[in-house]
N, C-alpha and C positions, 0 to 999 in steps of 0.2 A: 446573475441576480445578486441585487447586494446582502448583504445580513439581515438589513432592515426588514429590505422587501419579504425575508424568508419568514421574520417573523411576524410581521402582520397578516401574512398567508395565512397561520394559523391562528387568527382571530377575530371573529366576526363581534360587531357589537351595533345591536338592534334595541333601538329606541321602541317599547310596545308603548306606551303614554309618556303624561307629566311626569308620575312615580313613577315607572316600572322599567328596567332595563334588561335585556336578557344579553348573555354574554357564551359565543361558543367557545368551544377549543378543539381543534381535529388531531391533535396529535392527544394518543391518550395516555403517552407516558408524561409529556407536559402537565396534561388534564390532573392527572393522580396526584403530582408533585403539589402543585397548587392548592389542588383542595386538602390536600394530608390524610394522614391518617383517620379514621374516625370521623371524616372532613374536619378533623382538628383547625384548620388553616384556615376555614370558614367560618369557624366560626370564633377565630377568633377576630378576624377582618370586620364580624359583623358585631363585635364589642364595640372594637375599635372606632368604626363608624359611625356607628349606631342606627344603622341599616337592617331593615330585614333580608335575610339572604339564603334561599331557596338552592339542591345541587340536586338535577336531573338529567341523566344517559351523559350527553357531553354539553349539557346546559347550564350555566350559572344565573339565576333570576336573584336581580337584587329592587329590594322598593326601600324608597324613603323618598325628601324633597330633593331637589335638584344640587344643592351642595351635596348629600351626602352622595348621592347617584354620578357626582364629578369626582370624589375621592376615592369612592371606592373601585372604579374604572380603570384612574388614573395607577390603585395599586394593582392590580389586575394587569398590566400593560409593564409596570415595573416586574411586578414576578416572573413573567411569562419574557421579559430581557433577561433576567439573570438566570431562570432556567437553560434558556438557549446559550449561554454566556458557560455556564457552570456545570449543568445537567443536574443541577439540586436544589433544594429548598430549603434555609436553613430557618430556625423559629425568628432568628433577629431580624429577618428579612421582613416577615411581614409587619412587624412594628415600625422599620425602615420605609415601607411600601405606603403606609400613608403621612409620614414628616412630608406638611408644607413646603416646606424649605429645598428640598429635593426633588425637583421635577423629573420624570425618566424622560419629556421631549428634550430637556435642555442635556442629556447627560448620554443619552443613547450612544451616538458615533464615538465619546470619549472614555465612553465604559471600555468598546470593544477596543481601541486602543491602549491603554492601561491595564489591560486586563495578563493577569501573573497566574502562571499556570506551575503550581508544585505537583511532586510524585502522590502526594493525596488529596491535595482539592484545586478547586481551581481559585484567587482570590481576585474580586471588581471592587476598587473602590464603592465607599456606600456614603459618599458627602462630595461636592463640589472640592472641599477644602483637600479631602482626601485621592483627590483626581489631580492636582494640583500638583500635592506631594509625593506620589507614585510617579508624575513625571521629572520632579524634580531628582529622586532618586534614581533615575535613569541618566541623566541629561547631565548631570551637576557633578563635582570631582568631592565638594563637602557641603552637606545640608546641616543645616538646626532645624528642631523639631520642638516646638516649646506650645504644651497646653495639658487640660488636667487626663484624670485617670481614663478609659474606654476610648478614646479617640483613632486608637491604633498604630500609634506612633511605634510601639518597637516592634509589631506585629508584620506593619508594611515592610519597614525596613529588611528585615529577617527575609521576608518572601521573598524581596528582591532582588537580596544577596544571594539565599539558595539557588534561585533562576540563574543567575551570572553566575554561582560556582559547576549548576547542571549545564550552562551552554559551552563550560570549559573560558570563557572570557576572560576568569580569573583565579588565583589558583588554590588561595586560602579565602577563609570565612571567621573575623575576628571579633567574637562578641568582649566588652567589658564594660564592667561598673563599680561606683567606689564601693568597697567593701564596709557598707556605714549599715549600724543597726537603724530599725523602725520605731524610733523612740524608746524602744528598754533596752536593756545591759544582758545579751544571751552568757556571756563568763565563757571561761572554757569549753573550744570544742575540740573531743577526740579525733583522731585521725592525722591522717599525711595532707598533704598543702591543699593539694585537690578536692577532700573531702572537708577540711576548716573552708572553702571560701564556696562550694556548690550549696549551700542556701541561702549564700545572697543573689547566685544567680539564676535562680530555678525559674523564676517568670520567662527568661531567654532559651532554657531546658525546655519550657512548657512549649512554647511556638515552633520551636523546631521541631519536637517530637510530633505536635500535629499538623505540620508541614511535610513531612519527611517520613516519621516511623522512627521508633525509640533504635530499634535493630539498626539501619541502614547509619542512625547518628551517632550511634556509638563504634559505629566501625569507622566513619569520617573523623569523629573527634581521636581515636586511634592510631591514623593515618597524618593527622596533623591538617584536612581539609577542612577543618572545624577546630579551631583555638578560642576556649575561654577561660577567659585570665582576668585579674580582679585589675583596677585601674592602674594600679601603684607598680605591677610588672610590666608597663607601657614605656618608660621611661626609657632613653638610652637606646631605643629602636628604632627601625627605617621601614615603615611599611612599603609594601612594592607589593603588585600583582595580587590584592587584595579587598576586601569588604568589611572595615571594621567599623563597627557600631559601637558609643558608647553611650548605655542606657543610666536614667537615674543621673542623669547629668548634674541636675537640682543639688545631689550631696556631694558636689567637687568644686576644688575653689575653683578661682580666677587660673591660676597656676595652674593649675591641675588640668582644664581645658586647653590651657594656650598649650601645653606640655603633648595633648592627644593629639591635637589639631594637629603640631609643626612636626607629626610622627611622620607625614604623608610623606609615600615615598610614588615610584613610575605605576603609570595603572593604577593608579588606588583610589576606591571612593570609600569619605570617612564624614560619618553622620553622627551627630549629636540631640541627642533625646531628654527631654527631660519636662517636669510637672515644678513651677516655682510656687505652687501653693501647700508643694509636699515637701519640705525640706525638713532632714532626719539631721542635721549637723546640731552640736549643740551650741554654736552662737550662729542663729541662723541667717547673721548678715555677713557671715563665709562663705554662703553659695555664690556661685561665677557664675552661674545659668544666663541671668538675667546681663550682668557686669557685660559679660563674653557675647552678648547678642547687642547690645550698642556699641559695641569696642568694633565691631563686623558687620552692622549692619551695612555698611557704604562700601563695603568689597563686591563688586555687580557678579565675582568669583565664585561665589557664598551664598547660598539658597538659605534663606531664612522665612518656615512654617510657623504660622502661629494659629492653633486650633483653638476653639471656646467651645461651649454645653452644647449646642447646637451640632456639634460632629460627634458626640460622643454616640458609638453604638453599642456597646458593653452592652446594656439592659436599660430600660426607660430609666427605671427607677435612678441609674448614675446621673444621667444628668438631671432629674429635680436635687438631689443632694446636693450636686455642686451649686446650681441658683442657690439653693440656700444658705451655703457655707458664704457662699459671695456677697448675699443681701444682707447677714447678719455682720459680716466684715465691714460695710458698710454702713452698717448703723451701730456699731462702735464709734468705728470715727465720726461720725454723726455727733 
């Protein structure tokens, strides 16, 4: 039986009228997942919607017109994929479970293929674009990654490198990024080399630790299975037998990329990340992000991702900011 088939087994969906849909689930650890806490999960589905939505024994009753009765279904069908996929329900899901834009019929077979499994969660693509990219970062020896913040550009990346460093594929894990401040002047910081350049790289800290376990990454980064290093100790290296990522691409020149890129050495996949709407340099037509993606775009070598507002899954709220920041950029120039 294939995956599908297992998980449609456990979903029955009964048309009672025009309005009315009732929805089983026989598995009732699925069941619980779905509707949450509190039926937390219900109701938030039923904001979402704008659905009335009813949870009895292992029954889900939702009313409203027949658009809302196709989307709500339709998220229904998405959770009860990634549960089977995950064995969890995470809150961004259900805001995932009803974008338009994201069908679970068009994404079903390419979930379970994509799908990245760490020592603490499991991770499924949650966008087309991001199905895309997960296989690019498989398949590919160097990808670019170029779009704005929540997308999950160094989040995927990172997962994919742990999975290759857990299957033994490869032997180290190389994060870096330029060591550029966030628009102000931090002055001196105390400490040995490690501890001046670990708060530019904590967002990479952050993904691991919830990938992995703070414990298990401070023994790998220990061991030397985990090197992060700030861009500028790239230099003069031969990567081999490796998964280096460098994040925040945006605040490194031209130079600076072509310099990570030609690091590649046997074995190695080396991905480039970056946000050209976030650039912390201060003349900021010294970013390469942008330079270094037409310079490579016509290398067929070269996976080059380009994410918009529409993949952002961070929190709804990211992507209307970003429409925004982009509609008033354009009515500047206007």
């Amino acid at each position: 039986m294939s995956e599908i088939s297992k998980i449609q087994q456990n979903l029955i969906i009964k048309k009672i009228d025009q309005e009315t849909v009732n929805i089983s689930i026989n598995d009732n650890d699925m069941l619980m997942a779905i509707v949450g806490q509190f039926d937390q999960n219900l109701k938030n589905l039923s904001k979402l919607t704008n659905a009335d939505v009813y949870f009895r024994g292992n029954s889900i009753t939702c009313k409203g017109d027949k658009e809302k009765l196709s989307i709500f279904c339709d998220a229904i069908k998405f959770l009860i994929n990634k549960y089977f996929l995950t064995k969890i329900i995470e809150k961004e899901d259900i805001v995932l479970s009803v974008k338009k834009n994201f069908k679970i019929e068009e994404t079903n077979v390419e979930s379970f293929k994509q799908l990245i499994k760490t020592p603490k969660k499991s991770v499924i693509a949650r966008s087309e674009k991001q199905s895309e990219y997960i296989k690019a970062l498989k398949e590919n020896d160097i990808v670019m990654s170029l779009g704005p913040a929540g997308t999950g550009k160094s989040f995927l990346a990172v997962s994919v490198a742990i999975t290759l460093l857990m299957e033994k594929k490869i032997d180290r894990v190389i994060l870096s990024r330029p060591a550029v401040e966030a628009g102000e002047k931090l002055g001196f910081l105390p400490g040995d080399m490690k501890e001046k350049v670990d708060p530019y790289l904590r967002p990479l800290y952050d993904a691991l630790y919830e990938l992995f376990g703070a414990d298990k990454i401070e023994k790998k980064i220990e061991t030397g299975e985990i090197e992060i290093a700030p861009l500028a100790f790239m230099r003069g290296r031969t990567l081999k037998n490796c998964f280096a990522i460098l994040d925040e691409a945006q605040n490194a020149t031209e130079t600076q990329i072509k310099m990570f890129l030609t690091r590649i050495g046997e074995n190695s996949k080396l991905v480039v990340n970056g946000d050209p709407s976030q650039v912390d340099l201060i003349n900021k037509t010294h970013s390469g992000l942008i330079k270094s993606r037409n310079i490579l775009r016509n290398l067929k070598e070269i996976k080059i991702i380009e994410f918009d507002h529409n993949d952002v899954v961070r929190h709804p709220l990211v992507s209307k900011i970003i429409r925004a920041y982009q509609n008033k950029s354009t009515d500047d120039k206007n």
